[in-house]
mmCIF entry with sequence, helices, sheets and N, C-alpha, C, O atoms, coordinates in Angstrom:
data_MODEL
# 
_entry.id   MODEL 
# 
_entity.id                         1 
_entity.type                       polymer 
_entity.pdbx_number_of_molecules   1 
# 
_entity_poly.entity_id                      1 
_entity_poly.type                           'polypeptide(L)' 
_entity_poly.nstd_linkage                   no 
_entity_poly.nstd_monomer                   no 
_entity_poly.pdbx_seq_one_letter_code       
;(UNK)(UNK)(UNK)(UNK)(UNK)(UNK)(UNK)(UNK)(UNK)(UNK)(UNK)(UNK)(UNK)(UNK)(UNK)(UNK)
(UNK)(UNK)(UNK)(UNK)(UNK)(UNK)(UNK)(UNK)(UNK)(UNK)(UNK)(UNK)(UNK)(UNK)(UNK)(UNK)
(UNK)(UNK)(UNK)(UNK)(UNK)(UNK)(UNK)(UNK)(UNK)(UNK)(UNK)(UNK)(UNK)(UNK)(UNK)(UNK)
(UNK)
;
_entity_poly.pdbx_seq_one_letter_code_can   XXXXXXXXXXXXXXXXXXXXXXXXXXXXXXXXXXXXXXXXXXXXXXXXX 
_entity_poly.pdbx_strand_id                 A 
# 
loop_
_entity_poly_seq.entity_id 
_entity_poly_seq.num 
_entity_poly_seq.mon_id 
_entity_poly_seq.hetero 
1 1  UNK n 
1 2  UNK n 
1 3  UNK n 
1 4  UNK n 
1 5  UNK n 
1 6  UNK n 
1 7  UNK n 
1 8  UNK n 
1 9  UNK n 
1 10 UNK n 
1 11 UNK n 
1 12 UNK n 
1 13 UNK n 
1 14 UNK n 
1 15 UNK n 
1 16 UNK n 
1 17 UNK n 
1 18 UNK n 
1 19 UNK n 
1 20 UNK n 
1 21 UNK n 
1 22 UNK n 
1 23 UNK n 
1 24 UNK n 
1 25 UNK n 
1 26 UNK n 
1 27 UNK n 
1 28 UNK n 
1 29 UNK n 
1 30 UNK n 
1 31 UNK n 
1 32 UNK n 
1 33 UNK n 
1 34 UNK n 
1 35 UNK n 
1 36 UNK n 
1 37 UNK n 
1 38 UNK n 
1 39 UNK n 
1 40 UNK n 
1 41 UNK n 
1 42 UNK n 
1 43 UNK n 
1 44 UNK n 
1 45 UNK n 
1 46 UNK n 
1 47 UNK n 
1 48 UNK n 
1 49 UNK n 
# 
_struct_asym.id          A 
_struct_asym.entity_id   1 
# 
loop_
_struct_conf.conf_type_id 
_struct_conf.id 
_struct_conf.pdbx_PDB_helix_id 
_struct_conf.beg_label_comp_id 
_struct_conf.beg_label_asym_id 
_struct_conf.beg_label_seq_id 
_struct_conf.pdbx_beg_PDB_ins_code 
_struct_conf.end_label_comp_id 
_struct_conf.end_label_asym_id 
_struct_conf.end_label_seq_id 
_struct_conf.pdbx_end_PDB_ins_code 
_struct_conf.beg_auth_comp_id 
_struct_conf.beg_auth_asym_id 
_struct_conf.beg_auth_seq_id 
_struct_conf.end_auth_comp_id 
_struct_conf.end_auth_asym_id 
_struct_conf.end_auth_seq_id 
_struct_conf.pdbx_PDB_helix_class 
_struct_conf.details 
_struct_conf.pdbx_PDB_helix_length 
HELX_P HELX_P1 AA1 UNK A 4  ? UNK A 11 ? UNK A 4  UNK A 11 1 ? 8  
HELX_P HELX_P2 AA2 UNK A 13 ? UNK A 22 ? UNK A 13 UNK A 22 1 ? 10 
HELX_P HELX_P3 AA3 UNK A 30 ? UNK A 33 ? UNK A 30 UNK A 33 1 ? 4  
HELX_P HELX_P4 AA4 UNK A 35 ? UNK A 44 ? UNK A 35 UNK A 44 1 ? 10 
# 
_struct_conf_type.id          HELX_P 
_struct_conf_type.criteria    ? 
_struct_conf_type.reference   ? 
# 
loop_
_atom_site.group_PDB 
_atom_site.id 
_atom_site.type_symbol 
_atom_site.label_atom_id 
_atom_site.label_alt_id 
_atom_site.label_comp_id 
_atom_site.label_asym_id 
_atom_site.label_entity_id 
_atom_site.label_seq_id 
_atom_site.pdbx_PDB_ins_code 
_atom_site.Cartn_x 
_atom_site.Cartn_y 
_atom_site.Cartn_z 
_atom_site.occupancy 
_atom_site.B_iso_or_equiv 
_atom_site.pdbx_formal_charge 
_atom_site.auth_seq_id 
_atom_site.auth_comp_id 
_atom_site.auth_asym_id 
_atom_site.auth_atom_id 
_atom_site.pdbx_PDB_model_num 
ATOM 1   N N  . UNK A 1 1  ? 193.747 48.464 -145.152 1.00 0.00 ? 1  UNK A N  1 
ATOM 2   C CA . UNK A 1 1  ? 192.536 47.716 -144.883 1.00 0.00 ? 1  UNK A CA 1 
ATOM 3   C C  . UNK A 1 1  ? 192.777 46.211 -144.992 1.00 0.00 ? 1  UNK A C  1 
ATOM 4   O O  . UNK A 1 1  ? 192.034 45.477 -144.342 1.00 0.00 ? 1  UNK A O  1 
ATOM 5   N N  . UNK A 1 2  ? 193.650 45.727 -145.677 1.00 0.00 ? 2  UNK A N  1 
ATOM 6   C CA . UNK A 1 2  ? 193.832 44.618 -145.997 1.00 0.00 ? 2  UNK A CA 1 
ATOM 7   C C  . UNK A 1 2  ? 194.610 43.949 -145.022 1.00 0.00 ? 2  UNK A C  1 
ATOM 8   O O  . UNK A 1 2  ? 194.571 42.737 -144.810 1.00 0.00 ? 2  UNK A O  1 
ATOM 9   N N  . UNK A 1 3  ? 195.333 44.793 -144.423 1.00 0.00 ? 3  UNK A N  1 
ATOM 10  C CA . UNK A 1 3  ? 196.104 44.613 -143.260 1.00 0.00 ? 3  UNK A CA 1 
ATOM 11  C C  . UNK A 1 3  ? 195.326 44.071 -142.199 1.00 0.00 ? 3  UNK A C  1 
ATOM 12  O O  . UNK A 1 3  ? 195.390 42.958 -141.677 1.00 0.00 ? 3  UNK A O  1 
ATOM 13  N N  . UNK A 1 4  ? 194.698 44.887 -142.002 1.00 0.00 ? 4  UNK A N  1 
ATOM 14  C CA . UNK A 1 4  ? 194.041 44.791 -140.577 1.00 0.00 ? 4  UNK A CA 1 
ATOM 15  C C  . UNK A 1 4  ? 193.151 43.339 -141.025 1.00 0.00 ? 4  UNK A C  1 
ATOM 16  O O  . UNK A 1 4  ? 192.919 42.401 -140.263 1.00 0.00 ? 4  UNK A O  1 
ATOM 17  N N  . UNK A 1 5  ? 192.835 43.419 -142.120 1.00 0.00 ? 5  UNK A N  1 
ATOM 18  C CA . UNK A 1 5  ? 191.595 41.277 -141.790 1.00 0.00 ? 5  UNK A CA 1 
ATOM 19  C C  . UNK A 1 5  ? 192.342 40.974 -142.293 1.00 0.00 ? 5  UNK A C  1 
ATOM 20  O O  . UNK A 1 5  ? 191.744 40.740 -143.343 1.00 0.00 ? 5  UNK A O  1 
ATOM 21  N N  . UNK A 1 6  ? 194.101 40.534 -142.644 1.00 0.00 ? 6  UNK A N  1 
ATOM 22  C CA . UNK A 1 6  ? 194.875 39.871 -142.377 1.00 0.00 ? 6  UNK A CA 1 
ATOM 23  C C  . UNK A 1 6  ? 195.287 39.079 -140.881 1.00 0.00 ? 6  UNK A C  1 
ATOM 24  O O  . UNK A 1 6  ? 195.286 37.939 -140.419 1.00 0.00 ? 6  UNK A O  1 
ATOM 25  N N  . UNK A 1 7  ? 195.694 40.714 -140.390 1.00 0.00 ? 7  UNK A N  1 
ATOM 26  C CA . UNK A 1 7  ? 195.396 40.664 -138.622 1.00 0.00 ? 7  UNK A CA 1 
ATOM 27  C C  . UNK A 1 7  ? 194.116 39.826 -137.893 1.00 0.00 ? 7  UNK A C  1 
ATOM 28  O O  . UNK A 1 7  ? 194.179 38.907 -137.076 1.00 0.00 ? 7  UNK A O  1 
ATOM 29  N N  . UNK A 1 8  ? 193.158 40.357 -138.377 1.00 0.00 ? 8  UNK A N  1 
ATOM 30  C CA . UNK A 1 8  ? 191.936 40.024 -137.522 1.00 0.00 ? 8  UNK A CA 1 
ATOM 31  C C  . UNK A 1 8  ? 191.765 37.905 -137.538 1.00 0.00 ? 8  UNK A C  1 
ATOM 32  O O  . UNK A 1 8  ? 191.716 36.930 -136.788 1.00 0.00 ? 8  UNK A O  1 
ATOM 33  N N  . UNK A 1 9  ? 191.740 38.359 -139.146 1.00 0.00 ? 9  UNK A N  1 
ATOM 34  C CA . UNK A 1 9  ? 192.371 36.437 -139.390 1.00 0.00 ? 9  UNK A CA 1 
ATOM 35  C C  . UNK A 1 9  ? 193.123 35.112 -139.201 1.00 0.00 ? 9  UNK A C  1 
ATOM 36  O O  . UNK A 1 9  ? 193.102 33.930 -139.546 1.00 0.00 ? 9  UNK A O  1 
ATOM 37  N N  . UNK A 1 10 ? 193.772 35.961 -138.484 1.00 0.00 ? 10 UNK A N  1 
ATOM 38  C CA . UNK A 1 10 ? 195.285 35.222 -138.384 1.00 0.00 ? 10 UNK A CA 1 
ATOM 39  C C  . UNK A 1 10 ? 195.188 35.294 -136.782 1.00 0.00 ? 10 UNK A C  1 
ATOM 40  O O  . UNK A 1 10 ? 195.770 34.360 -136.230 1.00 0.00 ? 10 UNK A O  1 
ATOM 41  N N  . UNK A 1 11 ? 194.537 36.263 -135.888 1.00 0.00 ? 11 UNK A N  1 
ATOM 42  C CA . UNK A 1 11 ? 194.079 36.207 -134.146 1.00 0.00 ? 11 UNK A CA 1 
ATOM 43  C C  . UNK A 1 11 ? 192.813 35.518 -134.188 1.00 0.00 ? 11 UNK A C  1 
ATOM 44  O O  . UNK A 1 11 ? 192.369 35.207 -133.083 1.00 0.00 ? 11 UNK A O  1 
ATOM 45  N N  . UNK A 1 12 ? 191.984 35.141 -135.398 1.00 0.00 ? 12 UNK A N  1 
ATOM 46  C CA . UNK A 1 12 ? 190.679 34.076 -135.182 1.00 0.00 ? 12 UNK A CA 1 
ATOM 47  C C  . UNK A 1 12 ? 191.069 32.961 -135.141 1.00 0.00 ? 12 UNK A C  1 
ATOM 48  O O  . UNK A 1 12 ? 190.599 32.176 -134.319 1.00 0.00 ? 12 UNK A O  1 
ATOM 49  N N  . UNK A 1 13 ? 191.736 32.711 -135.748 1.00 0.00 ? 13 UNK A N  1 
ATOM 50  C CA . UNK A 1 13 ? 192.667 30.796 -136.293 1.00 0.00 ? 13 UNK A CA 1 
ATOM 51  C C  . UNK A 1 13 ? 193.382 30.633 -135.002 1.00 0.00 ? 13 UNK A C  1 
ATOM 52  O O  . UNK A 1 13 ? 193.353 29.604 -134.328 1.00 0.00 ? 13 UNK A O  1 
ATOM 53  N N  . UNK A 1 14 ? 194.053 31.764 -134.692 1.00 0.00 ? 14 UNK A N  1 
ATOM 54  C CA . UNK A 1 14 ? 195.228 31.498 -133.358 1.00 0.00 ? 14 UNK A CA 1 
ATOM 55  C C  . UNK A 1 14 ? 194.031 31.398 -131.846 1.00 0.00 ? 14 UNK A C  1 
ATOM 56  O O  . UNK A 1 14 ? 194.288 30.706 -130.861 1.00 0.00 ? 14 UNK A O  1 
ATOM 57  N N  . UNK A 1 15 ? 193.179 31.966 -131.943 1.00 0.00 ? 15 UNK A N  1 
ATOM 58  C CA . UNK A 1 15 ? 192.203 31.728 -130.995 1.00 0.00 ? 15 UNK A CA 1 
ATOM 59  C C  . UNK A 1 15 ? 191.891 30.377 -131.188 1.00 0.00 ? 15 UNK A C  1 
ATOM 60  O O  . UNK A 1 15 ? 192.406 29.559 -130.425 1.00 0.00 ? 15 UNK A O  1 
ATOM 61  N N  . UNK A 1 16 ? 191.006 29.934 -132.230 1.00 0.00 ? 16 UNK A N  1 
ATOM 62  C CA . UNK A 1 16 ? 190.548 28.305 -132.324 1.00 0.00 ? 16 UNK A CA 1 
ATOM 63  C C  . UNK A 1 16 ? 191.063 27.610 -132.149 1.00 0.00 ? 16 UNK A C  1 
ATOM 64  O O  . UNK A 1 16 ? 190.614 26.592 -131.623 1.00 0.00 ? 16 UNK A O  1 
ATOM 65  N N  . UNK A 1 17 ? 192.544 27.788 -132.558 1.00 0.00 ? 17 UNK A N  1 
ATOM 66  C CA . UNK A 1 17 ? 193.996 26.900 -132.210 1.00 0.00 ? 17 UNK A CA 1 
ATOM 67  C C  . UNK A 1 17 ? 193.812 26.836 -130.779 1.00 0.00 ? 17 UNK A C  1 
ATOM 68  O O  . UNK A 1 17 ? 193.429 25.792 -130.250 1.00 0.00 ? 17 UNK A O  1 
ATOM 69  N N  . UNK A 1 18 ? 194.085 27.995 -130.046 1.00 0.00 ? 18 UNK A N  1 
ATOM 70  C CA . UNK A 1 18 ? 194.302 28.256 -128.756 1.00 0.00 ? 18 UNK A CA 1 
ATOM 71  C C  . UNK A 1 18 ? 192.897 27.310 -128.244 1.00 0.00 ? 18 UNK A C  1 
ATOM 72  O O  . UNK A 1 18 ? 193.150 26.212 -127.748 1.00 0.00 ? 18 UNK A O  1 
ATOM 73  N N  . UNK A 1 19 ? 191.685 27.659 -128.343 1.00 0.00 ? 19 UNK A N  1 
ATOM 74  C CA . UNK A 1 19 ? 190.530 26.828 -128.085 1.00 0.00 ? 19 UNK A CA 1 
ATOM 75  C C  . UNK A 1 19 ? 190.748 25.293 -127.960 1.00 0.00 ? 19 UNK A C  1 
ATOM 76  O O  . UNK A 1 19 ? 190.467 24.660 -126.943 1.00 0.00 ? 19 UNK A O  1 
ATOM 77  N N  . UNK A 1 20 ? 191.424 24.605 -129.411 1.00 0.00 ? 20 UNK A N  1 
ATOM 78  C CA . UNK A 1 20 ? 191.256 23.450 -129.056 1.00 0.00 ? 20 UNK A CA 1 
ATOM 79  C C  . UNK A 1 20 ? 192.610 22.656 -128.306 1.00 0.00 ? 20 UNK A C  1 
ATOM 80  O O  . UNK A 1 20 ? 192.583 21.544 -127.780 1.00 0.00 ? 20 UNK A O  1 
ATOM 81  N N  . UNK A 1 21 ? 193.567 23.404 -128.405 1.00 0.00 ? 21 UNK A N  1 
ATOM 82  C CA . UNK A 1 21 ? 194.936 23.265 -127.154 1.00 0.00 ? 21 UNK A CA 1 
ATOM 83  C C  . UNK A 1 21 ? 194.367 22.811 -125.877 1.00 0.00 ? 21 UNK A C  1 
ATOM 84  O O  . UNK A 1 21 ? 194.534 21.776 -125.232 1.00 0.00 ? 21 UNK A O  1 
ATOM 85  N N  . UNK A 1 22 ? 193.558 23.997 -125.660 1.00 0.00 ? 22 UNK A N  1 
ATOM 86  C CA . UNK A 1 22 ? 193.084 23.639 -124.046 1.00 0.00 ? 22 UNK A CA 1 
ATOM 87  C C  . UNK A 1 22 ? 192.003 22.326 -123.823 1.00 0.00 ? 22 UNK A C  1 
ATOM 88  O O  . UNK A 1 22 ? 191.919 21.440 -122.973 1.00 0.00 ? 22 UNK A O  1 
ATOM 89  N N  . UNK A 1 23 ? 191.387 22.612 -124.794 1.00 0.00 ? 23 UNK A N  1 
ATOM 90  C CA . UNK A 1 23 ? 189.904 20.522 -124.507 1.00 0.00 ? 23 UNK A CA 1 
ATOM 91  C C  . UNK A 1 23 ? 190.602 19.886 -125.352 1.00 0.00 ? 23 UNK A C  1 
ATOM 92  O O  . UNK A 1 23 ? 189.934 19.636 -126.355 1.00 0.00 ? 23 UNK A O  1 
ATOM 93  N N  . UNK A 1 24 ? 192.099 19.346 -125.424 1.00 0.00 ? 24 UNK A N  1 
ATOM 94  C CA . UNK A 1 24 ? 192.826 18.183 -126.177 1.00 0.00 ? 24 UNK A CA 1 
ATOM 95  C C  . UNK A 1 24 ? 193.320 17.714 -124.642 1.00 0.00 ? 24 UNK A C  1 
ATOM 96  O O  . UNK A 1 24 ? 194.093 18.303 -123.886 1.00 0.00 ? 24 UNK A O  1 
ATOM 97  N N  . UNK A 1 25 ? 192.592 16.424 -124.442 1.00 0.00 ? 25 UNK A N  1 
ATOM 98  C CA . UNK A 1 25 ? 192.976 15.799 -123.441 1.00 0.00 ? 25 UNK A CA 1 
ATOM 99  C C  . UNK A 1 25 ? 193.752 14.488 -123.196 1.00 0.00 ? 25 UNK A C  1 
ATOM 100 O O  . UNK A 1 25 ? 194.287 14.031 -122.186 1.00 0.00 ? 25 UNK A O  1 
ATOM 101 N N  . UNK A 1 26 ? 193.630 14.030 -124.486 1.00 0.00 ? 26 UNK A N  1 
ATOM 102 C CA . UNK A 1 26 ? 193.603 12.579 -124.731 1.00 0.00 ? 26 UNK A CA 1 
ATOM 103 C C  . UNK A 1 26 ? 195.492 12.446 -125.408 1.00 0.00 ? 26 UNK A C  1 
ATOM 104 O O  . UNK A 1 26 ? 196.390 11.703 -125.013 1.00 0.00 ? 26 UNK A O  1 
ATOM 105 N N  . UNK A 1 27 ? 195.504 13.349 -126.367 1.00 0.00 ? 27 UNK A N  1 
ATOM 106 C CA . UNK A 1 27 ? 197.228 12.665 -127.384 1.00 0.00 ? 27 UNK A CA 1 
ATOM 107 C C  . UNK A 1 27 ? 198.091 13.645 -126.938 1.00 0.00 ? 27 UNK A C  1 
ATOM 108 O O  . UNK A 1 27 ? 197.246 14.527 -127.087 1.00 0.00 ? 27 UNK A O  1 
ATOM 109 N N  . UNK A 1 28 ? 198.857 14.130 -126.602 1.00 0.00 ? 28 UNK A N  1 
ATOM 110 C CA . UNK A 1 28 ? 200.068 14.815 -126.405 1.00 0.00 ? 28 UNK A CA 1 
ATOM 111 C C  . UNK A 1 28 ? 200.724 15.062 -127.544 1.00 0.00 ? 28 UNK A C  1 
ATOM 112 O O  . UNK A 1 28 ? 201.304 16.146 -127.619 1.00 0.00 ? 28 UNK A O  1 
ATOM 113 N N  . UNK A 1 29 ? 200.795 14.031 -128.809 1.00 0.00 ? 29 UNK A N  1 
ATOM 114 C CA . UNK A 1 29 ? 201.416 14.174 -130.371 1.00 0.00 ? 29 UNK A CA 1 
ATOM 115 C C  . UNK A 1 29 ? 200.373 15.484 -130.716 1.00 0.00 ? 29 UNK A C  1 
ATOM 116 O O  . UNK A 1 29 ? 200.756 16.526 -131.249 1.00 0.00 ? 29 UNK A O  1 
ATOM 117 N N  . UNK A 1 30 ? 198.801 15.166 -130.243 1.00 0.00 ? 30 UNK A N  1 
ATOM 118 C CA . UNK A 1 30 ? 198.386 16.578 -130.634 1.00 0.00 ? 30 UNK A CA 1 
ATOM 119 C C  . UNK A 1 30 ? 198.552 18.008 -130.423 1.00 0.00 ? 30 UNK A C  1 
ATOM 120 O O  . UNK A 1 30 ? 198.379 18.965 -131.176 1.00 0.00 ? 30 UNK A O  1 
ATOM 121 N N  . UNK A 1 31 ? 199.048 17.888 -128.837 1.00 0.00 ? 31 UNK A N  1 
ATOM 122 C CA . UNK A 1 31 ? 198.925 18.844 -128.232 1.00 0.00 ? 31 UNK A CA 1 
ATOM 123 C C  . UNK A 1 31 ? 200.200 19.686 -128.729 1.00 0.00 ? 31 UNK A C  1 
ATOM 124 O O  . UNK A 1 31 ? 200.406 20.779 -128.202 1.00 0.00 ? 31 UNK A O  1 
ATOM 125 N N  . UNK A 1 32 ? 201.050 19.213 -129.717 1.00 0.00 ? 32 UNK A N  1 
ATOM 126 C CA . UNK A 1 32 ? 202.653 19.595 -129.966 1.00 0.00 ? 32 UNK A CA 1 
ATOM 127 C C  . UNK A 1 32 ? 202.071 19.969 -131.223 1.00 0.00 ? 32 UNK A C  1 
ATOM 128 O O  . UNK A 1 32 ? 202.441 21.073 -131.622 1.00 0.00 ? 32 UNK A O  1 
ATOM 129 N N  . UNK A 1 33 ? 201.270 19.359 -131.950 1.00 0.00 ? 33 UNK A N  1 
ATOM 130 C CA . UNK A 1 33 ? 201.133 19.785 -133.340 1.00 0.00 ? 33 UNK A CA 1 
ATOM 131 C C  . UNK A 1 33 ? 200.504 21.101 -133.083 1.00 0.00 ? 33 UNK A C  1 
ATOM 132 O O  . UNK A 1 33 ? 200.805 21.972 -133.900 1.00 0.00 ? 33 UNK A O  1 
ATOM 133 N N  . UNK A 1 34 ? 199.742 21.420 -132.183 1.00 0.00 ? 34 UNK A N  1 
ATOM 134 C CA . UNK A 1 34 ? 199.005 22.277 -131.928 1.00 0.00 ? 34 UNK A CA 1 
ATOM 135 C C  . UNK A 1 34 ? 199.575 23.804 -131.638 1.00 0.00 ? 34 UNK A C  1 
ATOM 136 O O  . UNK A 1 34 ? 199.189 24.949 -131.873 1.00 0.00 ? 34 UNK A O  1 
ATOM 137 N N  . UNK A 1 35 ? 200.713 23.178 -130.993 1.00 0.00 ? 35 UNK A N  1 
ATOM 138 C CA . UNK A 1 35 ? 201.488 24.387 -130.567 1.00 0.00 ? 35 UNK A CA 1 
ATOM 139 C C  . UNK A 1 35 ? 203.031 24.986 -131.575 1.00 0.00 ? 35 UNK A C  1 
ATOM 140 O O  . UNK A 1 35 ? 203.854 25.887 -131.419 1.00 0.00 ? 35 UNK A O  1 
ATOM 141 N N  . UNK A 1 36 ? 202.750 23.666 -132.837 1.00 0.00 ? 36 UNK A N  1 
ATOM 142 C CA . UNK A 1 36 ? 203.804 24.030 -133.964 1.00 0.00 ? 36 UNK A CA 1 
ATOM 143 C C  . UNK A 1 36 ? 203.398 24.465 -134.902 1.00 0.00 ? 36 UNK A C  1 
ATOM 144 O O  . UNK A 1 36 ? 204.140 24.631 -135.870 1.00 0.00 ? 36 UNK A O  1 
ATOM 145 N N  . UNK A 1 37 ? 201.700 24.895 -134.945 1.00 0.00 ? 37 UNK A N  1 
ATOM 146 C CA . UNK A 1 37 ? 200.933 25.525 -135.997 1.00 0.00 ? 37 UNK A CA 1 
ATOM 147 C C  . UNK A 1 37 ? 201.041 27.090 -135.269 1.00 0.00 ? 37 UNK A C  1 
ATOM 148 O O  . UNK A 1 37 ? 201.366 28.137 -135.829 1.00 0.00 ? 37 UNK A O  1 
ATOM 149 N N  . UNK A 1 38 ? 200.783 26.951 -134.305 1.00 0.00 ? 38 UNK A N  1 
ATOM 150 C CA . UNK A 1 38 ? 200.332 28.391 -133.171 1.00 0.00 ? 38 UNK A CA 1 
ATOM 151 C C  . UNK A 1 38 ? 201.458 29.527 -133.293 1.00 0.00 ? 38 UNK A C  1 
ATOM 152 O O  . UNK A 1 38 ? 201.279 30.714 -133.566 1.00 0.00 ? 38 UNK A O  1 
ATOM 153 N N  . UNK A 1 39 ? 202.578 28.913 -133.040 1.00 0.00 ? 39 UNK A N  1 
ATOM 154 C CA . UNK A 1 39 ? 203.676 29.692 -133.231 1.00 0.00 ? 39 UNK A CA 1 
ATOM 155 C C  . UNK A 1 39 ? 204.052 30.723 -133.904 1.00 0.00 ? 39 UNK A C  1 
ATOM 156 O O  . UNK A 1 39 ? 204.317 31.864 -133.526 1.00 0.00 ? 39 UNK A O  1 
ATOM 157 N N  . UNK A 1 40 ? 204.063 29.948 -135.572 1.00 0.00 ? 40 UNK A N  1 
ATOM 158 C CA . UNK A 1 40 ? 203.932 31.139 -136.562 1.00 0.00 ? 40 UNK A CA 1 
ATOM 159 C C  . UNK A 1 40 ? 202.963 32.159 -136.184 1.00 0.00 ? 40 UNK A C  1 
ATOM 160 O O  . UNK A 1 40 ? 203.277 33.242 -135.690 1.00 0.00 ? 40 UNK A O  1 
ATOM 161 N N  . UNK A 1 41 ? 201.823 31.792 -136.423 1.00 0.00 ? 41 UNK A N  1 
ATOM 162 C CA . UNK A 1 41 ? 200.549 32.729 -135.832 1.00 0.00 ? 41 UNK A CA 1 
ATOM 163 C C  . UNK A 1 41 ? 200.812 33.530 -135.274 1.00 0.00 ? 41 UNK A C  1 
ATOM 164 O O  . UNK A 1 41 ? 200.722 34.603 -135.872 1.00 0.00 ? 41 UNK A O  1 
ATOM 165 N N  . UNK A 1 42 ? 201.365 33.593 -133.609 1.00 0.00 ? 42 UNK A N  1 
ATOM 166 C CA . UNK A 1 42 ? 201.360 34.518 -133.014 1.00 0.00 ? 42 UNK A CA 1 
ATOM 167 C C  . UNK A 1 42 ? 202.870 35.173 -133.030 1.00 0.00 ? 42 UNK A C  1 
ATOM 168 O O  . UNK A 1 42 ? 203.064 36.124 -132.273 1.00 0.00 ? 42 UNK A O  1 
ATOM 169 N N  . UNK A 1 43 ? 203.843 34.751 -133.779 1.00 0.00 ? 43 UNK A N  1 
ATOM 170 C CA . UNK A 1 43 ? 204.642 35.566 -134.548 1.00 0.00 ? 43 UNK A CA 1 
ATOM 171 C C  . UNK A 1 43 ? 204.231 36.409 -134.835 1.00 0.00 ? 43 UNK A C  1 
ATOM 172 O O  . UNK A 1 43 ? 204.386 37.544 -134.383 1.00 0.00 ? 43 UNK A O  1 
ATOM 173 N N  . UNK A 1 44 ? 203.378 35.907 -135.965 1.00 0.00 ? 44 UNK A N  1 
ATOM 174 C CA . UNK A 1 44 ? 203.150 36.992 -137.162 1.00 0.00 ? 44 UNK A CA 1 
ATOM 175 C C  . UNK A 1 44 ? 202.451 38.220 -136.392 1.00 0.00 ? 44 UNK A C  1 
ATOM 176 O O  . UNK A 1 44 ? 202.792 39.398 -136.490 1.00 0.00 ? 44 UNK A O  1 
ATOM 177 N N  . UNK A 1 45 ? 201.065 37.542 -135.353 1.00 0.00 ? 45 UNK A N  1 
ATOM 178 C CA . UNK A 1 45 ? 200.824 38.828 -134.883 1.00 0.00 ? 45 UNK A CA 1 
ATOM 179 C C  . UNK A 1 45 ? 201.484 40.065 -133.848 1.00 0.00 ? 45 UNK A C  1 
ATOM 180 O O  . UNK A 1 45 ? 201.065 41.110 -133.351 1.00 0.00 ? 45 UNK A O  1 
ATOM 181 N N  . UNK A 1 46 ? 202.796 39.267 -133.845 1.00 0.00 ? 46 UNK A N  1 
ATOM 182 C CA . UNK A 1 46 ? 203.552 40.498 -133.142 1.00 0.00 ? 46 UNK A CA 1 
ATOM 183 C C  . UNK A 1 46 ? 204.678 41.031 -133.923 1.00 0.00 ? 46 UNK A C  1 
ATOM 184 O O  . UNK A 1 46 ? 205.674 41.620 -133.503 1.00 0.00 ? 46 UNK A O  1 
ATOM 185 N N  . UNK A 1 47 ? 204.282 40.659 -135.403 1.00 0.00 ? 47 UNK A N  1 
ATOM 186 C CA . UNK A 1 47 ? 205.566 40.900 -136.089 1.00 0.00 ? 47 UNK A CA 1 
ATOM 187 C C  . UNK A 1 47 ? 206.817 40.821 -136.155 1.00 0.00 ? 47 UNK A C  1 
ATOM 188 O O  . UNK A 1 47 ? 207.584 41.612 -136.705 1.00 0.00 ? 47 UNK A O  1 
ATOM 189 N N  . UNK A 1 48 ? 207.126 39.609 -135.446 1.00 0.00 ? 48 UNK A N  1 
ATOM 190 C CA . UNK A 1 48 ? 208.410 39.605 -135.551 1.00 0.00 ? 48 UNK A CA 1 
ATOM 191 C C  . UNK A 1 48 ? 208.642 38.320 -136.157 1.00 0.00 ? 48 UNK A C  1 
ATOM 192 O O  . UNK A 1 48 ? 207.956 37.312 -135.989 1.00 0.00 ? 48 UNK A O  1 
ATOM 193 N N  . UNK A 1 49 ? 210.202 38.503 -137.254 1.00 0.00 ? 49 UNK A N  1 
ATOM 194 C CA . UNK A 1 49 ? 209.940 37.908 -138.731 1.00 0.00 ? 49 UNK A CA 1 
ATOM 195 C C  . UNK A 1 49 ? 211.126 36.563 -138.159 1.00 0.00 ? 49 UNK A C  1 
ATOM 196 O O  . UNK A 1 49 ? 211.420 35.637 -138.915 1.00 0.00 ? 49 UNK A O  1 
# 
């Protein structure tokens, strides 16, 4: 059980991430930070370590 709203948690954050990736129009420094937080994330949700 704990698993799964680990899961569910970790695809909400990577969504919002993903959300604000796409309406970042303006810095490019953001758009990298954005995608060096994301990473892990969607690691994790495919499990691979």
């Amino acid at each position: 059980m704990i698993m799964i709203a680990y899961y569910v948690i970790t695809a909400f954050v990577l969504v919002l991430f993903g959300w604000n990736f796409v309406r970042e129009k303006k810095s490019r420094d953001d758009l990298v930070l954005y995608l060096l937080v994301m990473i892990p994330l969607l690691l994790r949700l495919l499990r691979v370590k």
